[in-house]
Residue frames as a rotation matrix with the C-alpha (Angstrom) as fourth column:
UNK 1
0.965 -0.142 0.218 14.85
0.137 0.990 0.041 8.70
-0.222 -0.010 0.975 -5.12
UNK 2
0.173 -0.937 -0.304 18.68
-0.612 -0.344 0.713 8.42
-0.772 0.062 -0.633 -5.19
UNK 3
0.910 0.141 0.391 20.24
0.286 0.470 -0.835 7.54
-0.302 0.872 0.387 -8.46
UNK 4
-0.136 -0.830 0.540 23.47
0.787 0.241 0.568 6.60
-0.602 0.502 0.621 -10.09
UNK 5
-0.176 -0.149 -0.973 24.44
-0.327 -0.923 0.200 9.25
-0.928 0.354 0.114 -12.62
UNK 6
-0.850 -0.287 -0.441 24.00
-0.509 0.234 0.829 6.73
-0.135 0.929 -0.345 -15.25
UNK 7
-0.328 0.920 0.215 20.50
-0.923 -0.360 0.135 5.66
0.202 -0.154 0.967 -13.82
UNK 8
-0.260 0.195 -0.946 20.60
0.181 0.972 0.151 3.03
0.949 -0.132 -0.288 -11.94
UNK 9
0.246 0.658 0.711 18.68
-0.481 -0.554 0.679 2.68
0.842 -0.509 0.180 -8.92
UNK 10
0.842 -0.146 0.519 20.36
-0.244 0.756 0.608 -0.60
-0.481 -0.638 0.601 -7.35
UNK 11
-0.660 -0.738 -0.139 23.53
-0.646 0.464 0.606 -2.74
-0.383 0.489 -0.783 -8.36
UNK 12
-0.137 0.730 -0.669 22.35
-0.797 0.320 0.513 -5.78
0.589 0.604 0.538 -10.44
UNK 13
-0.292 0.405 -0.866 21.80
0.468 0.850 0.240 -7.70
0.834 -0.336 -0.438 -7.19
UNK 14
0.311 0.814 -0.490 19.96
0.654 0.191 0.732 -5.04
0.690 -0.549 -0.473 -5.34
UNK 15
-0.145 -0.372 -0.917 22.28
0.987 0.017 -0.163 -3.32
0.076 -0.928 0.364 -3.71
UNK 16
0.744 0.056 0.666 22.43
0.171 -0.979 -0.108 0.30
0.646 0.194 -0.738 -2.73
UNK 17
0.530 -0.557 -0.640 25.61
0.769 -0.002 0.639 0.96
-0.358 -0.830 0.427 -0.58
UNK 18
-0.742 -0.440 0.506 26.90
0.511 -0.860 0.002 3.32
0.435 0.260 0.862 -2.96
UNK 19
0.268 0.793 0.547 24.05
0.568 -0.589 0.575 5.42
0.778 0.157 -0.608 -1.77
UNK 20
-0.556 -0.577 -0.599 25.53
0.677 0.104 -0.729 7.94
0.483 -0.810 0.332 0.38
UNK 21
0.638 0.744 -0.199 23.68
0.758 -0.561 0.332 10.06
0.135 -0.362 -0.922 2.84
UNK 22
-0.626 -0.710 0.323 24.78
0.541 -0.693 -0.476 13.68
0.562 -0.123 0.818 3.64
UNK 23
-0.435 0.269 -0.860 24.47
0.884 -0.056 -0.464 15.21
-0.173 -0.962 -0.213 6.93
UNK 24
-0.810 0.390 -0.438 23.21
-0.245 -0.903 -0.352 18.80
-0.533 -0.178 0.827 5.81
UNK 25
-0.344 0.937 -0.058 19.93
-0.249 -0.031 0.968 17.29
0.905 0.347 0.244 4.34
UNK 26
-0.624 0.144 0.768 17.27
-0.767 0.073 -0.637 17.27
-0.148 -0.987 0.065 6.84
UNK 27
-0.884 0.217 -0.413 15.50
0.079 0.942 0.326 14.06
0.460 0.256 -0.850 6.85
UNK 28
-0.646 0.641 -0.414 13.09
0.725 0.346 -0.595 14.52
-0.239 -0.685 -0.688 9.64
UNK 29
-0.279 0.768 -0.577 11.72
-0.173 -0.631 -0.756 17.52
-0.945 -0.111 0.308 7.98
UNK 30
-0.981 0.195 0.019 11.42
0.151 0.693 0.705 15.07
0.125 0.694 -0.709 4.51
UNK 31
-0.844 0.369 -0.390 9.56
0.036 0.765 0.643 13.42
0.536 0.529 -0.659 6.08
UNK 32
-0.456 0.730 -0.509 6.97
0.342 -0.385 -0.857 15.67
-0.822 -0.565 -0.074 7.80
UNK 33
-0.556 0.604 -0.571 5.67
-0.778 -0.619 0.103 16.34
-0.291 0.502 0.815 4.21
UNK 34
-0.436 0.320 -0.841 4.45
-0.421 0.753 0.505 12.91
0.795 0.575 -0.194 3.74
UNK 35
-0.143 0.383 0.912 1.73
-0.836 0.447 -0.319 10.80
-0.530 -0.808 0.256 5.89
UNK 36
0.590 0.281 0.757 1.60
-0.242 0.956 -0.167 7.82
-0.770 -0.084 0.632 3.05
UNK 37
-0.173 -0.985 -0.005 4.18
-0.700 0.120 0.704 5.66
-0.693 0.125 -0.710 1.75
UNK 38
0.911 0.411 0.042 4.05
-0.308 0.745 -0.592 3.50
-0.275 0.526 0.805 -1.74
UNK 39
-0.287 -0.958 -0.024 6.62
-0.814 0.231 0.533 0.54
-0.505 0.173 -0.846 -2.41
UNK 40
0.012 -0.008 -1.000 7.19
-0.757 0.653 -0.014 -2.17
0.653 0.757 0.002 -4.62
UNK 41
0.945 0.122 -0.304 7.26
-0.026 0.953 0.302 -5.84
0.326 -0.277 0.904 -3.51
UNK 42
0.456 -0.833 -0.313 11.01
0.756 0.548 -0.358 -6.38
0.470 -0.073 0.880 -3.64
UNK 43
-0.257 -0.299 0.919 11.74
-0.592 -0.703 -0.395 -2.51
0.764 -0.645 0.004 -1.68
UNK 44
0.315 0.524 0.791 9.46
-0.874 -0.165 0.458 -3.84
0.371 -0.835 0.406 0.86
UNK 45
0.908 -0.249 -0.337 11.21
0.404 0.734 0.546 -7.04
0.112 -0.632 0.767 1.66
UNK 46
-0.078 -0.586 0.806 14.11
0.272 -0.791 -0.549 -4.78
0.959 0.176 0.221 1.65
UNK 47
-0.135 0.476 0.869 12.53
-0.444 -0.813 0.376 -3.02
0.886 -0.335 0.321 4.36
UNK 48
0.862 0.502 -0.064 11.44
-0.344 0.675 0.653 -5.52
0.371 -0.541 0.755 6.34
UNK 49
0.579 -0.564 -0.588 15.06
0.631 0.768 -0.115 -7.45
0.516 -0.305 0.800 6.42
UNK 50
-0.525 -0.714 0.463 16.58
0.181 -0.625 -0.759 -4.05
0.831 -0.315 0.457 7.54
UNK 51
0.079 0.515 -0.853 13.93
0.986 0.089 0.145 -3.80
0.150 -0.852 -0.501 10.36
UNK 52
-0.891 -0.148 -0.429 13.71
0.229 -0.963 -0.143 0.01
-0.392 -0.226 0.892 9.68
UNK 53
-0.212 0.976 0.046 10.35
0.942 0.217 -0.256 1.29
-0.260 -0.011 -0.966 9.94
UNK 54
-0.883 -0.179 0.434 8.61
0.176 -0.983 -0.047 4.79
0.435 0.035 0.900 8.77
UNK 55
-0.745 0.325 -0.583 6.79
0.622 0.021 -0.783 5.72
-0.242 -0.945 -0.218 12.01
UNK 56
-0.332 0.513 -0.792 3.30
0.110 -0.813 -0.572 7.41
-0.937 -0.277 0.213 11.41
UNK 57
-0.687 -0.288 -0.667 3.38
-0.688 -0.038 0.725 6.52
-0.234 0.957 -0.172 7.73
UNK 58
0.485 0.736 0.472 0.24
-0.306 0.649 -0.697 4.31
-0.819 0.194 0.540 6.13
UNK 59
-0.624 -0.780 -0.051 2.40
-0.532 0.377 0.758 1.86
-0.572 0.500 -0.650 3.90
UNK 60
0.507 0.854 0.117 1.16
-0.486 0.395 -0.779 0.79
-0.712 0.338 0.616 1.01
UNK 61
-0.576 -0.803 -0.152 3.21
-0.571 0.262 0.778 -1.81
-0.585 0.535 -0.610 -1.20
UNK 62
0.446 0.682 -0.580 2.20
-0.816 0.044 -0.576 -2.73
-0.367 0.730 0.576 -4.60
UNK 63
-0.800 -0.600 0.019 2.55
-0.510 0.696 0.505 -6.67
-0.316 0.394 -0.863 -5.63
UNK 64
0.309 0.554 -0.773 1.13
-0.878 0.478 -0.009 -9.13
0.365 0.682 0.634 -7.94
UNK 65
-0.379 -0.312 -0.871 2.68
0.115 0.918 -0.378 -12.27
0.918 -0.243 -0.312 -5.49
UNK 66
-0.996 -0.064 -0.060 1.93
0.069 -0.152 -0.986 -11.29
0.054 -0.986 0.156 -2.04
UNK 67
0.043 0.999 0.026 -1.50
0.971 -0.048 0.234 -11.93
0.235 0.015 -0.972 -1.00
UNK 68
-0.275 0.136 0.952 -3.53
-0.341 -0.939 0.036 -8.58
0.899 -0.315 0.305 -0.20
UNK 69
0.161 0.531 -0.832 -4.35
0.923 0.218 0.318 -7.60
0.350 -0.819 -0.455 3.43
UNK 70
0.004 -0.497 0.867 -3.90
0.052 -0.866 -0.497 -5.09
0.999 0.047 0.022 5.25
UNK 71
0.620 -0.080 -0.781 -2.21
0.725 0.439 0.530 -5.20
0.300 -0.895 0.330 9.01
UNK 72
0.331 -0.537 -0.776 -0.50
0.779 -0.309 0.546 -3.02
-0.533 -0.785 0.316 11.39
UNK 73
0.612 0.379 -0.694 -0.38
0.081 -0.903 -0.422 -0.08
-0.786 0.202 -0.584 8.67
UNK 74
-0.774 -0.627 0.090 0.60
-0.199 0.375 0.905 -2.22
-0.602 0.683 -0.415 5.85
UNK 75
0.385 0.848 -0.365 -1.52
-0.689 0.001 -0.725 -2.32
-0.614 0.530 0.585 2.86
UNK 76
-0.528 -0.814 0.244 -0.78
-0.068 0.327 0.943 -4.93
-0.847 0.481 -0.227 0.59
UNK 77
0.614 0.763 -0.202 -2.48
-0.062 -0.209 -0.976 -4.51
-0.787 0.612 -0.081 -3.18
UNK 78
-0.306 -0.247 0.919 -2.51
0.798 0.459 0.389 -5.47
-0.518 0.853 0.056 -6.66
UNK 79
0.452 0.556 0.698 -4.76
0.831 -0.548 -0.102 -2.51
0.325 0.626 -0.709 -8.03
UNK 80
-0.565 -0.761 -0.319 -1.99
0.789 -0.611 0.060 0.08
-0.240 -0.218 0.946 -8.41
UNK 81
-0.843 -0.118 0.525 -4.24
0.431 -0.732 0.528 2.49
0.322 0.671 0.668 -10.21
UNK 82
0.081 0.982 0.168 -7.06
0.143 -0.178 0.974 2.41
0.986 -0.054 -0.155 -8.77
UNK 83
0.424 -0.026 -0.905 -5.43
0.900 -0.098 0.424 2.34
-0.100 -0.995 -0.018 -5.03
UNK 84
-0.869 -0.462 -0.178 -3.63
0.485 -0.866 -0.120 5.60
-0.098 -0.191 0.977 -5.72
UNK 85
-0.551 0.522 0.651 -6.45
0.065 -0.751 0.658 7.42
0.832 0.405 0.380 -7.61
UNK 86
0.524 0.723 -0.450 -8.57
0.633 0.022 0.774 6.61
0.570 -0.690 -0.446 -4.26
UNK 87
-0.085 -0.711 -0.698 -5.34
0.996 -0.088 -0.031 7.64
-0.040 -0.697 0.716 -2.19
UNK 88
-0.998 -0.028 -0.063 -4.96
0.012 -0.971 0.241 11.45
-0.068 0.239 0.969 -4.02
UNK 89
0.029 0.950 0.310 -9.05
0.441 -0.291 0.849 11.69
0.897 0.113 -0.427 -3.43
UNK 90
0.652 0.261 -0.712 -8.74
0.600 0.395 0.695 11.48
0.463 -0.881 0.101 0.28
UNK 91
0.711 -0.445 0.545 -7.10
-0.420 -0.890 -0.178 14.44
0.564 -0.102 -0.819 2.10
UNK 92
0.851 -0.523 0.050 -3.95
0.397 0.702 0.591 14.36
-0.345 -0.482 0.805 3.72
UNK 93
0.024 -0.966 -0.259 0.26
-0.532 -0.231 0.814 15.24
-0.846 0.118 -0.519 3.40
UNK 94
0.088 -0.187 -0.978 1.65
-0.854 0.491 -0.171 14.15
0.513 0.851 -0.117 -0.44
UNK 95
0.900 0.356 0.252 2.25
-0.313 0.929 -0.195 10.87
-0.304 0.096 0.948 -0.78
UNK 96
0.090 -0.976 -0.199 6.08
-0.958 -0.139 0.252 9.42
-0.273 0.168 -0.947 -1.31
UNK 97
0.977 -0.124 -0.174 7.48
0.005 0.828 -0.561 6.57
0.213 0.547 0.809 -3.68
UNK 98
0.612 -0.706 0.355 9.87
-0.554 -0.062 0.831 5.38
-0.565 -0.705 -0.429 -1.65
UNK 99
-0.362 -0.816 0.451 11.38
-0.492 0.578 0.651 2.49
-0.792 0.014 -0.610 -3.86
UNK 100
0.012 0.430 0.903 10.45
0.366 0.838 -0.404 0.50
-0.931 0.335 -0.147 -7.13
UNK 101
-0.788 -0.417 -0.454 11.67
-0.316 -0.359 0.878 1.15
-0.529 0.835 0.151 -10.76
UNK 102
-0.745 0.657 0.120 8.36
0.658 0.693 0.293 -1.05
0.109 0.297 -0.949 -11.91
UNK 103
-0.137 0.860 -0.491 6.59
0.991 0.123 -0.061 0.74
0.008 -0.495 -0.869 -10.04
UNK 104
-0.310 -0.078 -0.947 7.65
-0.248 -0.956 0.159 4.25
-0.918 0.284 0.277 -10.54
UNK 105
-0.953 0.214 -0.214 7.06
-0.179 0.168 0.969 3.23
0.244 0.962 -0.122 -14.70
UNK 106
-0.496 0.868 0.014 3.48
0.855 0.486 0.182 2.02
0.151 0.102 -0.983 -13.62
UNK 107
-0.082 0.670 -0.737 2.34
0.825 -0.369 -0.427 5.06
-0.559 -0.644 -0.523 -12.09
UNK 108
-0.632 -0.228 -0.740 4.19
-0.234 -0.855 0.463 7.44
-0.739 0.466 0.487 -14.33
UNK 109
-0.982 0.125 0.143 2.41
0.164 0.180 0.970 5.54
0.096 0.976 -0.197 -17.26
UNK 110
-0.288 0.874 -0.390 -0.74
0.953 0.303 -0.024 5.88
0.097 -0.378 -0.920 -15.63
UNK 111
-0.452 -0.059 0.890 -0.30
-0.008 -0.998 -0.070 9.73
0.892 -0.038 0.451 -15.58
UNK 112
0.514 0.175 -0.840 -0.16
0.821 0.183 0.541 9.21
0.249 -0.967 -0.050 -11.47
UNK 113
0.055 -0.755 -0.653 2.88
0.998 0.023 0.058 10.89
-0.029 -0.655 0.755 -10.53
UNK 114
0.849 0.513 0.122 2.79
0.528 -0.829 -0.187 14.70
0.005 0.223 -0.975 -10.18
UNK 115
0.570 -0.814 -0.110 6.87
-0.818 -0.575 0.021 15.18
-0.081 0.078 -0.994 -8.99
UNK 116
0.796 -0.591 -0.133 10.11
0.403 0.681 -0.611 13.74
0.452 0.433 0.780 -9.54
UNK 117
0.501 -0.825 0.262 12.86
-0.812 -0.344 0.472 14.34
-0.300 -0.449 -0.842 -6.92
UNK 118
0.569 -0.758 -0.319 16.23
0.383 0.587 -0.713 12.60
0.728 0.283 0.624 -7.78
UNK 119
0.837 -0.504 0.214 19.03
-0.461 -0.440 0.771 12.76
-0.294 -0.744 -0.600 -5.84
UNK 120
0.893 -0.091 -0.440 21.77
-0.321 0.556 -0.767 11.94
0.315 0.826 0.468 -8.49
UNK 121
0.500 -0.865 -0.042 24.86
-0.016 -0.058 0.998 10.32
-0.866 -0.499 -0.043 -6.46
UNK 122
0.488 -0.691 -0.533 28.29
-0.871 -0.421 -0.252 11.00
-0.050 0.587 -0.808 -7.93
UNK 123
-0.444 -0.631 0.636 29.00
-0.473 0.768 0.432 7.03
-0.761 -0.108 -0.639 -9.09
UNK 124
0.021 0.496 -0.868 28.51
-0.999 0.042 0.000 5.26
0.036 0.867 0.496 -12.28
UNK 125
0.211 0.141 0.967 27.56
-0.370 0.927 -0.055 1.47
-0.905 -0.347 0.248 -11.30
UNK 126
-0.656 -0.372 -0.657 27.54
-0.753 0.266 0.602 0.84
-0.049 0.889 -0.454 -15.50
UNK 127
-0.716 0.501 -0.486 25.02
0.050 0.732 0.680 -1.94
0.697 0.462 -0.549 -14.38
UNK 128
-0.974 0.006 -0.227 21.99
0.224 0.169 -0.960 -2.44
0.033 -0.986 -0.166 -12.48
UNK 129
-0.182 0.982 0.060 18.35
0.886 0.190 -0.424 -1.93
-0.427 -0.024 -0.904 -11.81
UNK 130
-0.632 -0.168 0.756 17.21
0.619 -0.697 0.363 1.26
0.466 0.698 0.545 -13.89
UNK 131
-0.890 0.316 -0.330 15.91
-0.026 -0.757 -0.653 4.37
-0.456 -0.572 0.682 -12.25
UNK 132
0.075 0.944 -0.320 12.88
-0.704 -0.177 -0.688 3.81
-0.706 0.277 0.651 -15.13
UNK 133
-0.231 0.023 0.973 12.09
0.527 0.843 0.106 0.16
-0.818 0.537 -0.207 -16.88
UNK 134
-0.962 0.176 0.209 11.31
0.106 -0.466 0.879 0.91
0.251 0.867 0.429 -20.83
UNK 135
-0.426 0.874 0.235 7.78
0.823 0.482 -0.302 2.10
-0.377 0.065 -0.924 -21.63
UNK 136
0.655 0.222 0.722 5.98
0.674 -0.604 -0.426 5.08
0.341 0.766 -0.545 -22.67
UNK 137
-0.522 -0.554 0.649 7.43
0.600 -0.779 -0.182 8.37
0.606 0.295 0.739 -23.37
UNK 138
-0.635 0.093 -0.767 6.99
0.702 -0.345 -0.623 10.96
-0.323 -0.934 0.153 -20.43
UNK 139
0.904 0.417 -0.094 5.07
0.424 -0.902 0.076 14.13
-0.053 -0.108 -0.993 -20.05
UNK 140
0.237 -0.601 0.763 7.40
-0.166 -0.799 -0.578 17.38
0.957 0.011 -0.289 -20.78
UNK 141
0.207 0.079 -0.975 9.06
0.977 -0.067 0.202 17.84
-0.050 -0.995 -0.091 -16.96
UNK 142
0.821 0.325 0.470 9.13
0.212 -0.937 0.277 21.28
0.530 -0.127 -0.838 -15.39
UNK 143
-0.428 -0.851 -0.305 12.60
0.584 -0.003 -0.812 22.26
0.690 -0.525 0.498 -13.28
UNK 144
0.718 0.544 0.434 11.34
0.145 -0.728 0.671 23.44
0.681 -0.418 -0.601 -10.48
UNK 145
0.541 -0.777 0.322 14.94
-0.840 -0.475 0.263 23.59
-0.051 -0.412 -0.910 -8.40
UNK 146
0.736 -0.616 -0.279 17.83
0.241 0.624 -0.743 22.19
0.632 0.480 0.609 -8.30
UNK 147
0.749 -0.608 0.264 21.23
-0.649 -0.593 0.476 21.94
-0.133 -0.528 -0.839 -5.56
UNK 148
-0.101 -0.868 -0.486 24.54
-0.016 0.490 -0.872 20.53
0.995 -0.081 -0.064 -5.01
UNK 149
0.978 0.207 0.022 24.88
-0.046 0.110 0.993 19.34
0.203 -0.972 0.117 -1.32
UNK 150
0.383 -0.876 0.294 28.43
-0.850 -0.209 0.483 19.48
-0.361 -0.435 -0.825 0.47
UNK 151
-0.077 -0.570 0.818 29.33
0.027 0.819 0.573 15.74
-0.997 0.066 -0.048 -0.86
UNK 152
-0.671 -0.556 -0.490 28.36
-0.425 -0.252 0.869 16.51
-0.607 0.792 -0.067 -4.02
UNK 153
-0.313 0.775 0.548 24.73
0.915 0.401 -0.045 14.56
-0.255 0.488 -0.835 -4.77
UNK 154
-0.918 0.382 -0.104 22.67
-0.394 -0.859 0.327 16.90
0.035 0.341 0.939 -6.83
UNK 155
-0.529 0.827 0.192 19.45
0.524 0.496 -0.693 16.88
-0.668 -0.265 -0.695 -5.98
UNK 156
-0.951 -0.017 0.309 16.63
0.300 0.197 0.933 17.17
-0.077 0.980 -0.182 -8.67
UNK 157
-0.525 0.843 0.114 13.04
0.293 0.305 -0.906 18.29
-0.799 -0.443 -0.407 -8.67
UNK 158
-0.875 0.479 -0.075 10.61
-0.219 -0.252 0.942 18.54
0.432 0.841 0.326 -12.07
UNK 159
-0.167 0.887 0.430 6.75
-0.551 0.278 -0.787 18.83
-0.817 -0.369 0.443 -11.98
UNK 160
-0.640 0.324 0.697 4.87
0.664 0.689 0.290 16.61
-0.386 0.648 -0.656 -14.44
UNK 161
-0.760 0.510 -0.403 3.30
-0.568 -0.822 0.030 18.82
-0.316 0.252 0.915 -16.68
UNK 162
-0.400 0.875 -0.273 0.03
-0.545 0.012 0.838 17.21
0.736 0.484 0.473 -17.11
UNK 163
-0.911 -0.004 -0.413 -2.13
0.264 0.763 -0.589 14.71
0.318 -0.646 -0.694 -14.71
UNK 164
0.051 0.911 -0.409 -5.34
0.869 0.162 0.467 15.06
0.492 -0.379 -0.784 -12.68
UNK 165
-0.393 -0.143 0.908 -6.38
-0.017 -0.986 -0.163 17.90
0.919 -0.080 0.386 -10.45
UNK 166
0.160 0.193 -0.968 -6.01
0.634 0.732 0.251 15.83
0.757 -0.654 -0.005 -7.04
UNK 167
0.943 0.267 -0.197 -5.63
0.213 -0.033 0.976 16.69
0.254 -0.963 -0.088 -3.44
UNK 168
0.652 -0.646 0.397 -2.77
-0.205 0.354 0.913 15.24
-0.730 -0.676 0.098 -2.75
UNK 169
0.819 -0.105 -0.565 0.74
-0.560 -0.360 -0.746 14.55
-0.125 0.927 -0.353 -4.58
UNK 170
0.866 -0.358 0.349 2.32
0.371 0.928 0.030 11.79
-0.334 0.103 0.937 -5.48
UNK 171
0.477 -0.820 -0.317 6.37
-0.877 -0.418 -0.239 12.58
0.063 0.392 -0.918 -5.20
């Protein structure tokens, strides 16, 4: 997930234009490690108003307003814990949290989440949606690497030291 150095995930109305992209990461091999996608409510209308889709990808977006259903390889659910724990039974490519501070705090609290990539951009918003709402205190994390890319985003990765002994992994 990209993130403000000061941890903000959005401005405080949502935006993300500071978010810049840099041409030596490969995207398309990203996203050959993943085959199912989890978002929040307010990513996924996001999503939707950009009309950018993630081909091949079994979306699953987690809301407490939106009715459930599930259409054209959109899941829509309320039972965050119990739809992952089913998700990491069920073979398959990790699993990617594409978007949702709420939701990243639900899962972590739930001792769901097994990694933590950041991608910290080089801009301090000072306000805005937080990269993690309060709640409990993590697990220890683990550095497992760490780079600098040609613009300057450092990019982050820690395991969770502690969780289940699933399939599949929830980054």
């Amino acid at each position: 997930m990209a993130v403000s150095l000061d941890g903000f995930i959005a401005g405080p109305k949502g935006e993300y234009d500071w978010i810049t992209q840099d041409p030596s990461f490969d995207f398309a091999a990203f996203f050959r490690n993943f085959d199912t996608l989890l978002m929040g409510r307010r990513t996924f209308e996001l999503v939707q108003k950009s009309g950018k889709t993630m081909p091949g990808m079994q979306t699953v977006v987690f809301s407490r307003t939106l009715a459930p259903s599930d259409k054209g390889g959109v899941t829509v659910t309320a039972n965050v814990k119990e739809t992952l724990t089913a998700l990491k039974t069920k073979p398959g490519k990790d699993i990617w949290l594409f978007g949702g501070g709420e939701l990243f705090r639900s899962l972590l609290d739930a001792r769901l989440v097994d990694t933590i990539e950041i991608a910290v951009m080089p801009i301090l918003l000072s306000q805005g949606i937080p990269v993690l709402p309060a709640g409990d205190r993590s697990p220890l994390l683990k550095l497992c690497s760490s780079s600098v890319l040609p613009n300057e985003i450092v990019r982050l990765t820690y395991a969770v030291r502690q969780g289940k002994n699933l399939s599949r992994k929830l980054k």
